[in-house]
Structures are given as C-alpha cells and as structure tokens.
C-alpha positions as CSV (number, residue, x, y, z in Angstrom):
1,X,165.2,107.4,121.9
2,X,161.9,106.1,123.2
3,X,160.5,108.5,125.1
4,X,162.1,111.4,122.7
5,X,159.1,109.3,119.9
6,X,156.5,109.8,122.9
7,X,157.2,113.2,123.3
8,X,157.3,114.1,119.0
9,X,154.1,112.2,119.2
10,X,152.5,113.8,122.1
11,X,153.6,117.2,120.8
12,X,151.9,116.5,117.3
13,X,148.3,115.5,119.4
14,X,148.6,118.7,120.8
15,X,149.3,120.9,117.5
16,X,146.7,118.8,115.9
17,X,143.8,120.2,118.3
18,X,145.1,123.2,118.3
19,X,144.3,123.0,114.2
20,X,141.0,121.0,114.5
21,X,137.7,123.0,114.5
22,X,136.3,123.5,118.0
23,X,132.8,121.5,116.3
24,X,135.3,118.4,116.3
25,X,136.5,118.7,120.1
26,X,135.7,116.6,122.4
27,X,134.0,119.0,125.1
28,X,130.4,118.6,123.7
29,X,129.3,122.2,124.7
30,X,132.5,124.3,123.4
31,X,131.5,122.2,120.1
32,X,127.6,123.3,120.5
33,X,129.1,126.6,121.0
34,X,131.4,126.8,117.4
35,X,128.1,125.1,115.8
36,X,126.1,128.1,117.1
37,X,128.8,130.9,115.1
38,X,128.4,128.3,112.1
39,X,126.1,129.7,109.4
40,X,127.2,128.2,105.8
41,X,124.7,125.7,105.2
42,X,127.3,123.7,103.5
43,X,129.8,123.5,106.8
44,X,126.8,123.0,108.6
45,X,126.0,120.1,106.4
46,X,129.5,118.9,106.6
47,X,129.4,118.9,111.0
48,X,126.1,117.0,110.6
49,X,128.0,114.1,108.9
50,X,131.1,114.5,110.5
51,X,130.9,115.7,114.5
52,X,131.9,113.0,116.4
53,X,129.3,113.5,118.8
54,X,125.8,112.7,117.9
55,X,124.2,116.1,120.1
56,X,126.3,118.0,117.9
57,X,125.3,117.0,114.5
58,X,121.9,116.9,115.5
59,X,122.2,121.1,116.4
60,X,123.9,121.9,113.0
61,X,121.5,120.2,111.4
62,X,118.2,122.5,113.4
63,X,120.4,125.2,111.6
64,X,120.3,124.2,108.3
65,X,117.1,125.5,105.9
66,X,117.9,125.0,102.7
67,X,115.5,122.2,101.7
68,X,117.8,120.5,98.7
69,X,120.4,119.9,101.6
70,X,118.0,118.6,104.0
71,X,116.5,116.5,101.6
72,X,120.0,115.0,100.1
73,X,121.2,114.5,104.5
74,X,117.5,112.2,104.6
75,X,118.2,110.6,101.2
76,X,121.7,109.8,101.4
77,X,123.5,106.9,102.2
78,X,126.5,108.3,103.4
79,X,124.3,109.9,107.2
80,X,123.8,106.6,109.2
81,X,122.8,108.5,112.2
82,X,118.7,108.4,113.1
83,X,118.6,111.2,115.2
84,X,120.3,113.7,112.5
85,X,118.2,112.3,109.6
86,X,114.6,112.6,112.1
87,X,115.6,116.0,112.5
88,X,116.4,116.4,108.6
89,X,112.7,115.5,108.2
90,X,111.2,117.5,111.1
91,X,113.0,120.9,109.4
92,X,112.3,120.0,105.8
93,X,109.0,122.0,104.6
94,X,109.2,122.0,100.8
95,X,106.0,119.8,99.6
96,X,107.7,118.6,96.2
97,X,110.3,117.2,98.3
98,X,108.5,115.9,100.9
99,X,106.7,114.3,98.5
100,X,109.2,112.4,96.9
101,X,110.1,111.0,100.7
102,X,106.7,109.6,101.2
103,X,106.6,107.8,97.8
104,X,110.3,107.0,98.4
105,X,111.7,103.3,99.5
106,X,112.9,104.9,102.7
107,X,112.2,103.6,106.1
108,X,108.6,103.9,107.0
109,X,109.3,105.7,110.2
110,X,110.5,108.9,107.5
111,X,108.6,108.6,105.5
112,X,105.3,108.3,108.5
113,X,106.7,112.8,109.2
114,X,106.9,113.2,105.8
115,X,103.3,112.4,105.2
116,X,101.9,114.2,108.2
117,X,103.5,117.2,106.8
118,X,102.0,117.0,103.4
119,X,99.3,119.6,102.1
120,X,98.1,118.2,98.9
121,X,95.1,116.1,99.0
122,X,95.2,114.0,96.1
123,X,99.3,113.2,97.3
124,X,97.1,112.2,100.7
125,X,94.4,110.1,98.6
126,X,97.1,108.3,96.6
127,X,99.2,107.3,99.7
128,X,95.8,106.3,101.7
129,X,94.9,104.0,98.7
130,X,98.2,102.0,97.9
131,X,100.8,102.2,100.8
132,X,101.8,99.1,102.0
133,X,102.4,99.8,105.5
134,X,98.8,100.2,107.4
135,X,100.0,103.4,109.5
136,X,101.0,105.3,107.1
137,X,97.8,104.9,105.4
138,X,95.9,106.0,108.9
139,X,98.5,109.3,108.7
140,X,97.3,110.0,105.6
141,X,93.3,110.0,106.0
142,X,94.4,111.4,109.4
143,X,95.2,114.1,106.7
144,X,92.0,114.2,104.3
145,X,89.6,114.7,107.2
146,X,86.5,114.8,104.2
147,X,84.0,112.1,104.7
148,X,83.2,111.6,101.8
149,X,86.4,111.1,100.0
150,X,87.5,108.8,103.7
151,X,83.6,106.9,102.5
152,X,85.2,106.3,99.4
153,X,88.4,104.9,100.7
154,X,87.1,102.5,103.2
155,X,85.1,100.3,100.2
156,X,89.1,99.5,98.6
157,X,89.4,95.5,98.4
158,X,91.3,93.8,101.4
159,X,94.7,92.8,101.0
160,X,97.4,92.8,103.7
161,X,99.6,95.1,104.6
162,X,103.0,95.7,106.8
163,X,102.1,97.0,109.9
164,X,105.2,99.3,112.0
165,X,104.0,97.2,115.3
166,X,105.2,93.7,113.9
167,X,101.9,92.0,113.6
168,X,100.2,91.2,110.0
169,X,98.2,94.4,108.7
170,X,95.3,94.6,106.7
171,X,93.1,97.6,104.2
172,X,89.9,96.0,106.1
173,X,91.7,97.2,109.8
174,X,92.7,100.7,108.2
175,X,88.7,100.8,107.3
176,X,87.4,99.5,110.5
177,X,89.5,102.1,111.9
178,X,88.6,104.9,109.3
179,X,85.2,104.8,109.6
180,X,85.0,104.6,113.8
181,X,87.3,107.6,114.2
182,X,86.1,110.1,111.1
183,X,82.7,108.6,109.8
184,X,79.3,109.7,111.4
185,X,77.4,110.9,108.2
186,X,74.5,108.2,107.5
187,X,74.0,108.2,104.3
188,X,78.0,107.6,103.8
189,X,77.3,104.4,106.3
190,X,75.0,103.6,104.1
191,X,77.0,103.0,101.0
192,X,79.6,101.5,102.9
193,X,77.2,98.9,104.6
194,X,75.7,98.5,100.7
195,X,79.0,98.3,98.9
196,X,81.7,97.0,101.6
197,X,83.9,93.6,100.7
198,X,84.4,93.3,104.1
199,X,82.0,91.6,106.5
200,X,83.6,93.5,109.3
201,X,83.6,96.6,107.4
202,X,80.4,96.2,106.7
203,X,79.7,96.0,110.8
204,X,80.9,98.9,111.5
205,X,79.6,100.7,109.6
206,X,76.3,99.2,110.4
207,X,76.5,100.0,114.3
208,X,77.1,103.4,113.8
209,X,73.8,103.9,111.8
210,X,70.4,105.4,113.9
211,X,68.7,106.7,111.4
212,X,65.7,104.0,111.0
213,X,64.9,105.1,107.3
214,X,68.1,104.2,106.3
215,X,68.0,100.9,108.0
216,X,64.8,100.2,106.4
217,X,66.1,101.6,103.0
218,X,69.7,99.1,103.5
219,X,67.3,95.9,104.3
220,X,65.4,96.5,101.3
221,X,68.4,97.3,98.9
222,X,70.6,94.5,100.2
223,X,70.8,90.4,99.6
224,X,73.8,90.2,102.0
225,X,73.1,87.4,104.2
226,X,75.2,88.9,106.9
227,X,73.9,92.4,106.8
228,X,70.1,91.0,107.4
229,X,70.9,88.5,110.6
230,X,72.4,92.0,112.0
231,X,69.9,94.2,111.1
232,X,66.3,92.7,111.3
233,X,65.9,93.1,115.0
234,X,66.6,96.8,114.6
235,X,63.4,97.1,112.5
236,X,59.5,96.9,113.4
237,X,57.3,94.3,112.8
238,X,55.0,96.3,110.4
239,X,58.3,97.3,108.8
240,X,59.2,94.0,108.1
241,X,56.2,92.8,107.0
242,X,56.8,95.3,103.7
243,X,60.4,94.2,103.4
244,X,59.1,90.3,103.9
245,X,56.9,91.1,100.9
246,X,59.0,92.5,98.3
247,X,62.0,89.8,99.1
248,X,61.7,86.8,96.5
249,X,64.4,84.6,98.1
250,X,63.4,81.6,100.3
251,X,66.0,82.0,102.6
252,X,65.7,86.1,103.1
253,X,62.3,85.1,103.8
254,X,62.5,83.1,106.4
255,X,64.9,85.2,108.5
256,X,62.8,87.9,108.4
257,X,59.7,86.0,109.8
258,X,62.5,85.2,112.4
259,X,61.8,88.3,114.1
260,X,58.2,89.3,113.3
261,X,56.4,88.6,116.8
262,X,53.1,90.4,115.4
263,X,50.3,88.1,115.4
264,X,48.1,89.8,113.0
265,X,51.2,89.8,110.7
266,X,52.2,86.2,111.6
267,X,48.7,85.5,110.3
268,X,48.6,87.4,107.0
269,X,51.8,85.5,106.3
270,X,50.2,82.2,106.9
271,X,47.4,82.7,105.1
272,X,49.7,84.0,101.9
273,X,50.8,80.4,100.6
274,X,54.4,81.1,101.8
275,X,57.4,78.3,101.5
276,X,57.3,75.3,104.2
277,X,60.0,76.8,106.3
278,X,58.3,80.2,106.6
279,X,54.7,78.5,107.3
280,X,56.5,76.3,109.9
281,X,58.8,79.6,112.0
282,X,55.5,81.4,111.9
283,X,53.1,79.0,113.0
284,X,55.7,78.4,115.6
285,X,55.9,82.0,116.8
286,X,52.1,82.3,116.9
287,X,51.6,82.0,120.4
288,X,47.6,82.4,120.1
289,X,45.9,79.5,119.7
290,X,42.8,81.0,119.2
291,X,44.3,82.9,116.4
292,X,46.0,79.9,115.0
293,X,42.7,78.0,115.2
294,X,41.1,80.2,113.2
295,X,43.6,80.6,110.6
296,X,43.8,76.7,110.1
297,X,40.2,76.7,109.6
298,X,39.8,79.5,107.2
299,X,43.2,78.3,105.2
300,X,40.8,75.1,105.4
301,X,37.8,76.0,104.2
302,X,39.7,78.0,101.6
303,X,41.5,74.9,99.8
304,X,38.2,72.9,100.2
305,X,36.5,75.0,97.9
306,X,39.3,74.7,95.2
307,X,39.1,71.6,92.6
308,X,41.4,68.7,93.0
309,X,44.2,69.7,90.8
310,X,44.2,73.7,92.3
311,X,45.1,72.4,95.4
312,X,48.6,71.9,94.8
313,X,50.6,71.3,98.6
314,X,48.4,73.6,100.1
315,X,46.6,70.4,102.0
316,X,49.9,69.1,102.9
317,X,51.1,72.4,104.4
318,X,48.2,72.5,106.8
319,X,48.1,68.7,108.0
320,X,52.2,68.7,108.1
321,X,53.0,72.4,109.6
322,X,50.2,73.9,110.8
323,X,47.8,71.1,112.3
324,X,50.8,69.7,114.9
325,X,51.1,72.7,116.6
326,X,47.6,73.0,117.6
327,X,46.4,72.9,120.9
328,X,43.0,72.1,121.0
329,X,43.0,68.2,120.7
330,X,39.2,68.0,119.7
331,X,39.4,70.7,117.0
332,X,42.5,69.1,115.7
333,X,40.4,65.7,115.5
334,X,38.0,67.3,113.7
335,X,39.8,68.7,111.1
336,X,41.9,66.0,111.0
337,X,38.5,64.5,109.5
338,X,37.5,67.3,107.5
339,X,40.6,66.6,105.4
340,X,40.3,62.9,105.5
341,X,36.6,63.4,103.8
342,X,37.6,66.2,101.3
343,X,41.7,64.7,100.1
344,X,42.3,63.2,96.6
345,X,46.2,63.3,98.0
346,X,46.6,59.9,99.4
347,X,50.0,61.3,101.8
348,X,47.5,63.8,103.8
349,X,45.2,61.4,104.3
350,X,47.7,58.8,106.2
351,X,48.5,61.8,107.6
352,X,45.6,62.8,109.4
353,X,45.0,58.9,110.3
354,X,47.9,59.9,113.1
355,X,45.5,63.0,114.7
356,X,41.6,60.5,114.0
357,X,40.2,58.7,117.3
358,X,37.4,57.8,116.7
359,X,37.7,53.6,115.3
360,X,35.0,54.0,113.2
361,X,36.4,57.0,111.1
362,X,39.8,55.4,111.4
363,X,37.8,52.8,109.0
364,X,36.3,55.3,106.6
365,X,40.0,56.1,105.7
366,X,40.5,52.7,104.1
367,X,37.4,53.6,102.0
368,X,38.5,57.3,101.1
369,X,42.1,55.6,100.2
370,X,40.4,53.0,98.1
371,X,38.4,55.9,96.5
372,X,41.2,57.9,95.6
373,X,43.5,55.1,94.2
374,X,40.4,54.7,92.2
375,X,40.6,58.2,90.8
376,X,43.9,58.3,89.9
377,X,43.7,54.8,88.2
378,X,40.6,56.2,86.4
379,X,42.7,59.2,85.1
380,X,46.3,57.0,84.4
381,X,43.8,54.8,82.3
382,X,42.1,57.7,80.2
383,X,45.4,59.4,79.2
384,X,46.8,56.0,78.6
385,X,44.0,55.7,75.7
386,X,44.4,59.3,75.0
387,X,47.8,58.5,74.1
C-alpha cells in the first residue's frame, strides 16, 4: 500500500513537469531558452517575479520595454529580487517616470541610475539642491555640467546629509567636491570666495584662483577674517598698501601690515598716525635703522611743532613703540631728551627717564614734572572758577 502512494506520488511529479512551463524548470539554460521564444510583455513580467532562478528573471526582464511595466517591477513591493529590479532601472528610459523614481522614497542605490539617466535640467537642479543623500547630489551636478548654474549651487547653506559609504555627509563636502572637479572659471571663484558659508568652501575656491586682479578685487571687497590670513601673501606690497588704506577696521589693518616687507611703505604707514598695534608690527618689520632713525625724528619734529592739546598720543606712540626698537643708543638718548624738554604729558616723560644717561638731565626731569603738574593745576584751577 506504501509504495503503491510513492509510486501515485512520483507519477504526479512527473505529469506536473510535463505541464509546468519550461521558464519554471530547473535546467537554467532550457529556461533561458523558453524566456528567449517569450514576447508578451505581460508573461515576461510574470517570469520576472516568478522564475525560480534569479539568471532567469533577470533575462525576461532585458526583454521587457514597455516603461509602465518596468516602472511598476521597480516600484512594487511584491519583486524582492535586486538584480531583477537593477535591471528594471537600467531598461527604463521614459523621463516622466524616471523622474518619479528619483524623487521617490526608494532605495538610493535606484534611485542613484535613475538620476544619471535623467535629461531635464531643472529635475537635475532640484535634486542637486535638496537630496538628502550627498551622492546623489554629486550624480546630479555630474549631470548639469554649467558652471554657472554648479557656481550657484555650491553657495547652498551646510547641513548634513546621508552619505551611501556609511560615514556622516555634508552640502559643504558636495561643494568642496563641486567646485575642484567642474569649476575653473574665475570670476565664478570669485563669488563663491565672496559669498560662501563655508570656510572650507571658501578655500577652495580660493586656491583655484590666479588671476591677481581678482585677488586684489576679493581683498578689497571682503571683511572675512579667514579669507585675508589666506590671501595677503598672494598680493604685492604696493598692492597692499592701497587695500591697507581703504580698510577702516583695526584688526584688518594690522594683518595686512603683517606682510608688507616694503620699507618705503612701512614708512609712509608710520608716519600716517596708524593704531598702536599697526605702528608697533611695522616698526618691527623695518629692518633699516637708518630709515627708522629718520622717521622717528621727522614724526618728532612733526608733533613738536603742534600745541599741547593737538598732540593727542602721538608722543606716546613714539616713546612707547617706536623709540625701543632703535638701535642707535646715542640718538635714542637724545631724543629721549628732546621729548623730556618739549612733554606736557607727564607718562612720556617717566618714560623717557628709562632711555636718559646723563645724571644731570636725569635731574631736569624732576623740574619738567614739577612744571607740568603745574600746568595742569593752573588749568584744573581756571575751569574750576569758570564753572
């Protein structure tokens, strides 16, 4: 009775191959074969979900065209396989639909063909602006090619995005990227050095700039902290000079001066009244002393002529900046004097005290200080009774 079950079962196997279609067997080419004499785009649909082995969906599906099918075997929940949907993609052509796949939720990996198959430029733009996943934004300006419009992109706001590779992606790494691979045009490097978040950005940018006007015209145009300590050395000295002049801010000031090596310059900056920091980096620079000697007299000589209250910290510039770094201890002595006999400003005058050898003139001071504590009680007294 047993074996007569085996036998009814056994016998049933058999009928049921003989019935199955030949895409179903087992033999992978006899099924290749019966998908090769398939046409219907429907059956051929119905093999791609349904073959049992993977080779064989995969060549129904290479025969199927019609785009609402392909697009439904990508879309659809029901086709599990990766191979047959990466080869739904690779056949699908329509640009509506592929569209729809690179806006879709679908797995980035489909939706990364999708988007190197699209035509449209402003689908392209759209996709490089908001994607989340930082490759897919690469594919896309990998796409756009124009400069401009890639110029444009590059100055978007930094956020983070999901990167295919596992690590932490970012908008600044697509830009970085962006503007090393298809930006060369300088006056597109310029706006992005001008207008970049990014300090990075920014530096790219920046590197990839020769054109000298340019870098003049960025120095001039720009209060980014960043972009000047990585641009100032690029520039000449007489260049500098022009941008030294038209900045206002103390501290953009100051680095600039930082690279001027110029004497001649060194000393028209000197002589222009500049802040304490600035006097101090280029009195510091100025290597001649000669030079430098003749600068402290002539800035000398100048506030000498000027009455009391004109004078301002001019005196106090020289005696605490200027004077230390000279050389030349008998000229410093002397001026050290000079000011000692000419100072209503008590503070340079203890000042110079330091650079005065001579005993005798070390006395004088106490009678110049007396003097001046004079004057300034004479002229507390008359406003007093003014008031």
């Amino acid at each position: 009775m047993k074996n007569y079950k085996t036998n009814k079962s056994r016998k049933k196997g058999i009928i049921m191959e003989l019935f199955k279609p030949a895409w179903k067997s087992a033999d992978e080419k006899r099924a290749i074969k019966a998908v090769a004499r398939v046409s219907d785009q429907k059956e051929l649909a119905k093999i791609a979900i349904e073959a049992p082995i993977e080779n064989v969906c995969v060549e129904a599906v290479k025969k199927i065209d019609n785009q609402s099918i392909l697009f439904d075997m990508i879309t659809s929940d029901l086709i599990v396989n990766w191979k047959v949907r990466v080869t739904a993609i690779n056949q699908l052509i329509d640009q509506k639909l592929l569209e729809q796949i690179a806006f879709s939720k679908l797995e980035a990996k489909i939706r990364e063909v999708a988007i190197k198959k699209l035509t449209n430029k402003d689908v392209l733009i759209e996709i490089a602006k908001n994607d989340n996943f930082e490759e897919l934004r690469k594919e896309a300006i990998k796409k756009i090619e124009d400069e401009a419009i890639i110029g444009n992109l590059v100055l978007i706001p930094d956020k983070r995005l999901i990167s295919l590779k596992g690590y932490s992606g970012s908008v600044s790494a697509v830009s970085k990227w962006a503007i090393d691979k298809y930006i060369n045009n300088q006056k597109i490097l310029e706006k992005i050095v001008l207008d970049a978040d990014n300090k990075e950005v920014k530096k790219i940018a920046l590197q990839k700039i020769s054109d000298e006007t340019i870098l003049r015209n960025i120095a001039f145009n720009t209060m980014d902290e960043y972009i000047l300590d990585n641009l100032l050395h690029l520039i000449d000295d007489s260049k500098l000079y022009d941008i030294y002049k038209m900045k206002k801010n103390a501290d953009d000031k100051e680095k600039i001066v930082k690279h001027i090596k110029n004497p001649e310059i060194l000393r028209k900056i000197i002589l222009d009244k500049p802040y304490n920091n600035v006097l101090y980096i280029a009195a510091v620079t100025l290597q001649d002393q000669e030079l430098l000697e003749k600068i402290i007299i002539e800035k000398s000589n100048d506030v000498f002529k000027k009455q009391r209250n004109d004078r301002g910290y001019e005196e106090r510039d020289i005696v605490n900046i200027l004077l230390p770094e000279l050389k030349n201890i008998e000229l410093q002595n002397k001026l050290a004097i000079d000011f000692a006999m000419n100072t209503f400003d008590v503070t340079v005058l203890k000042k110079v005290a330091n650079y005065i050898t001579d005993v005798k003139k070390r006395k004088e001071l106490l009678r110049r200080e007396s003097e001046i504590c004079n004057y300034y009680d004479e002229i507390n007294r008359f406003n007093y009774d003014a008031y």
